[in-house]
C-alpha positions as CSV (number, residue, x, y, z in Angstrom):
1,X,251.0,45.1,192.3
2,X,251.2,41.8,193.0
3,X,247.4,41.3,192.5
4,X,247.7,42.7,189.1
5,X,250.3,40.3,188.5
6,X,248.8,37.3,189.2
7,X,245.8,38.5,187.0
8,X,248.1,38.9,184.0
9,X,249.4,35.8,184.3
10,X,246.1,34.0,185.1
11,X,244.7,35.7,181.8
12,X,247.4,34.6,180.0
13,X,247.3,30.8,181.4
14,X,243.9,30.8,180.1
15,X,245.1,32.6,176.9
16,X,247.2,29.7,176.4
17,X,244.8,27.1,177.3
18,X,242.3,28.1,174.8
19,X,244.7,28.7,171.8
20,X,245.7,24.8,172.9
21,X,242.0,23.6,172.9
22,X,242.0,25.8,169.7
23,X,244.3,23.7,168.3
24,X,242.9,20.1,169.1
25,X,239.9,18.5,166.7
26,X,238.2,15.5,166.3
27,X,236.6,13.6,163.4
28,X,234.7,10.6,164.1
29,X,232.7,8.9,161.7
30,X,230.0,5.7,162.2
31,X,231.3,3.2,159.6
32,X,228.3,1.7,157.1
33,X,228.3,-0.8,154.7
34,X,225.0,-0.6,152.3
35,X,222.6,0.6,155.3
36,X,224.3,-1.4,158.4
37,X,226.8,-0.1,160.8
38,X,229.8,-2.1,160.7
39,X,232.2,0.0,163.3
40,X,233.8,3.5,163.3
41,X,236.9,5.4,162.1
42,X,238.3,8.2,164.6
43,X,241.1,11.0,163.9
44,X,242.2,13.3,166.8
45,X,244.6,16.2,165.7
46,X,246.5,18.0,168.3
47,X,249.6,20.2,167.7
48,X,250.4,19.0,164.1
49,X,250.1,15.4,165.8
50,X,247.2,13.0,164.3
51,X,245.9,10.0,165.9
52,X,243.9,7.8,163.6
53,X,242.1,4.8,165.0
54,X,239.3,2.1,162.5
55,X,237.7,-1.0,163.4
56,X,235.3,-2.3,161.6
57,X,233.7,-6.0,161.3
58,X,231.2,-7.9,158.8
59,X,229.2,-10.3,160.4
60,X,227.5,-12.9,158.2
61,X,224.9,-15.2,160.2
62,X,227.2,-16.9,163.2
63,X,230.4,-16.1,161.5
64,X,232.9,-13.0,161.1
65,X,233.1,-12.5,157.4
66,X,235.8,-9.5,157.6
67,X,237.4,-7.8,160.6
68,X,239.8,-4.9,159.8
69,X,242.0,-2.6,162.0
70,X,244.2,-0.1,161.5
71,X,245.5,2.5,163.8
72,X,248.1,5.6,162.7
73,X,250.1,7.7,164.5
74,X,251.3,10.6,162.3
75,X,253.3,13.9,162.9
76,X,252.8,16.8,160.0
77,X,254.5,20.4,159.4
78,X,253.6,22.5,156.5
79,X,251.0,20.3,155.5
80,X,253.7,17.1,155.0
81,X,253.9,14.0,156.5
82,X,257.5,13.9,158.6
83,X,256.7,10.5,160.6
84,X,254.4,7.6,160.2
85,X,253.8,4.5,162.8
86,X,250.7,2.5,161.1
87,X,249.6,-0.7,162.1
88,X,247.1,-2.5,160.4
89,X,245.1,-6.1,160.3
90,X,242.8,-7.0,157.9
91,X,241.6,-10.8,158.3
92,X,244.8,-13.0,158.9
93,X,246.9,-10.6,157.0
94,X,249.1,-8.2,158.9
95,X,250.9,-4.5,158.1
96,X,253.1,-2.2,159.4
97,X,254.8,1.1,157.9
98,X,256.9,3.5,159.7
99,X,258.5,6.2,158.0
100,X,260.4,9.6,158.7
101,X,262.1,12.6,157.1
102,X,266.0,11.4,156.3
103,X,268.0,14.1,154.5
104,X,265.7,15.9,152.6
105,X,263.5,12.6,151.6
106,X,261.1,10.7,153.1
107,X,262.1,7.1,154.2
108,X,259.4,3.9,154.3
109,X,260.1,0.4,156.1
110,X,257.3,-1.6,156.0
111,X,256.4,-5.2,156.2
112,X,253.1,-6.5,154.1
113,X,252.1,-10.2,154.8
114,X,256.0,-10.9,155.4
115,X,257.2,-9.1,152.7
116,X,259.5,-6.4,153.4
117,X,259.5,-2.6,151.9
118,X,261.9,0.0,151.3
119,X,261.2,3.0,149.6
120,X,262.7,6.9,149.4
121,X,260.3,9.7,148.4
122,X,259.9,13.3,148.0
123,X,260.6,15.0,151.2
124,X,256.9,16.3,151.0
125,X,253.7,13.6,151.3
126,X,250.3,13.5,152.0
127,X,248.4,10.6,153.3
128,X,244.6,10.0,152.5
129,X,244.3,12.9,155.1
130,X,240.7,13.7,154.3
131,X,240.8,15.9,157.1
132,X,243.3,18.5,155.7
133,X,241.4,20.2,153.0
134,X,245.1,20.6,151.2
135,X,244.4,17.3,150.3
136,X,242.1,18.1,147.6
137,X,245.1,19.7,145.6
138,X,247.0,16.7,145.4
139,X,248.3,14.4,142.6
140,X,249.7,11.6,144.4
141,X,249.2,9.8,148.0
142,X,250.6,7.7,150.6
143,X,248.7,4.7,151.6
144,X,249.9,4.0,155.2
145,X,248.2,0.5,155.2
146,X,250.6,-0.9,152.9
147,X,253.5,2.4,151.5
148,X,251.8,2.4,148.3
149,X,252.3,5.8,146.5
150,X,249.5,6.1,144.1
151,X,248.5,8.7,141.6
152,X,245.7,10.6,142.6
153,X,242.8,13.0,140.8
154,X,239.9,15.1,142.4
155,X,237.3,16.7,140.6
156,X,235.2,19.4,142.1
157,X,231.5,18.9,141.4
158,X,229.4,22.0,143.3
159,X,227.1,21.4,145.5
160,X,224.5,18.7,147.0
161,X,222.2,18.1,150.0
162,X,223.3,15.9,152.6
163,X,221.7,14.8,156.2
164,X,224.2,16.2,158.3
165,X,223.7,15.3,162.0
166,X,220.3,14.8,161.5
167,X,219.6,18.0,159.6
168,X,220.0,18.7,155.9
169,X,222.8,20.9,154.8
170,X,224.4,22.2,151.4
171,X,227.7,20.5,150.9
172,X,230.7,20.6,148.7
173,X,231.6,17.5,147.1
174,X,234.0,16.2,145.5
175,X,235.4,13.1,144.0
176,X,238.7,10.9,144.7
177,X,239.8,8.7,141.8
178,X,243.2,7.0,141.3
179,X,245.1,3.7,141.4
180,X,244.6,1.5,143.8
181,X,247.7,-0.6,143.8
182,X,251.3,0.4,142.6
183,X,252.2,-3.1,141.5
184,X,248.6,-4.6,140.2
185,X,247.3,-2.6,137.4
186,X,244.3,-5.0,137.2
187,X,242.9,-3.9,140.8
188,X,239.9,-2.1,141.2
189,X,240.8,1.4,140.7
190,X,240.0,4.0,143.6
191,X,236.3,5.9,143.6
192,X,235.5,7.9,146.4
193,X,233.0,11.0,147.0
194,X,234.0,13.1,149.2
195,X,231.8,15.5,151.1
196,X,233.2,19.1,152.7
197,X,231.2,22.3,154.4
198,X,231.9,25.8,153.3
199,X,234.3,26.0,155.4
200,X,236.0,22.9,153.9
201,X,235.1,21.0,157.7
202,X,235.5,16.9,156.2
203,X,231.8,15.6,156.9
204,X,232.6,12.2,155.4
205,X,232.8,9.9,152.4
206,X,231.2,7.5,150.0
207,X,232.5,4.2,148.0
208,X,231.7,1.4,146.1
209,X,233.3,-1.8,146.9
210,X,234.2,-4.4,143.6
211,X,231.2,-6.2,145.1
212,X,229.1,-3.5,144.3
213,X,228.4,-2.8,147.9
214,X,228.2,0.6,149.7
215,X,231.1,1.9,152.0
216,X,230.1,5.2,153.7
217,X,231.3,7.2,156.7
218,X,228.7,9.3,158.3
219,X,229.9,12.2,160.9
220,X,228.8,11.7,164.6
């Protein structure tokens, strides 16, 4: 009897330890601009908690011509952002958001280069959570690098080959368009292709900057 119950409860520890590694994923992406590698971008989802972690730097003979870092520390239920820590440096200018659910809304503080923001939204927000294939059916986002909430579109367009992991696969794609500021019109407006699997797995993502260079994330 006691044999039996230290089997059961054995099985179930295990049962439990797999529905927990079930529940953990990781995306991590090799960072290019044109054709050279200029860092990485990592998101680890565990239990409706996402870590997101980017450095990337642009070297330019003997001299750093752009460093950027951002790191993010969400918590999600139902598919909506309920908490936000993000810290972010590009060059000399500095970031933070944090946000949370308050009475049925959701709550930004943030400080951009000094300046400080306050802001109440719907009680239901996505990020430019690429990961979460809900994404694809939104109209508006949050970007965590700065609070903007920005109108969004995406446009299905089939299928296309892409060199997945050193092998060529069909992939879905689709493609991101929208403002890129909520206070400056006159920036560069949002354009990103996005590329999925059939089982709408995020295998990474392609932009143009307003230099007319090539940003790209390929999947490791």
């Amino acid at each position: 009897m006691q044999l039996a119950k230290v089997i059961f409860l054995s099985s179930l520890y295990l049962l439990n330890s797999n529905l927990v590694q079930a529940e953990t994923k990781d995306w991590l992406f090799d960072v290019f601009l044109d054709n050279n590698i200029i860092g990485f971008h990592s998101f680890k989802l565990s239990n409706n908690h996402l870590l997101s972690d980017a450095k990337f730097k642009v070297d330019f003979l003997f001299f750093t011509a752009y460093e950027y870092q951002h790191s993010s520390n969400e918590y999600w239920k139902n598919d909506c952002l309920i908490s936000l820590d993000a810290l972010t440096k590009e060059d000399k200018s500095l970031s933070k958001v944090n946000a949370h659910i308050d009475s049925n809304n959701f709550v930004i503080h943030g400080n951009v280069d000094n300046n400080e923001i306050i802001k109440t939204l719907p009680d239901c927000v996505m990020t430019f959570a690429y990961w979460n294939p809900k994404l694809l059916t939104q109209t508006k986002l949050l970007n965590p690098q700065n609070g903007d909430y920005l109108d969004v579109n995406f446009t299905y367009e089939g299928y296309q080959k892409l060199d997945v992991k050193g092998e060529s696969k069909p992939v879905k794609v689709y493609h991101l368009k929208g403002n890129s500021s909520e206070t400056l019109p006159e920036k560069p407006k949002i354009d990103i292709v996005l590329w999925y699997d059939k089982n709408n797995d995020w295998l990474g993502l392609r932009s143009i900057t307003p230099e007319g260079k090539i940003i790209s994330y390929k999947r490791r």
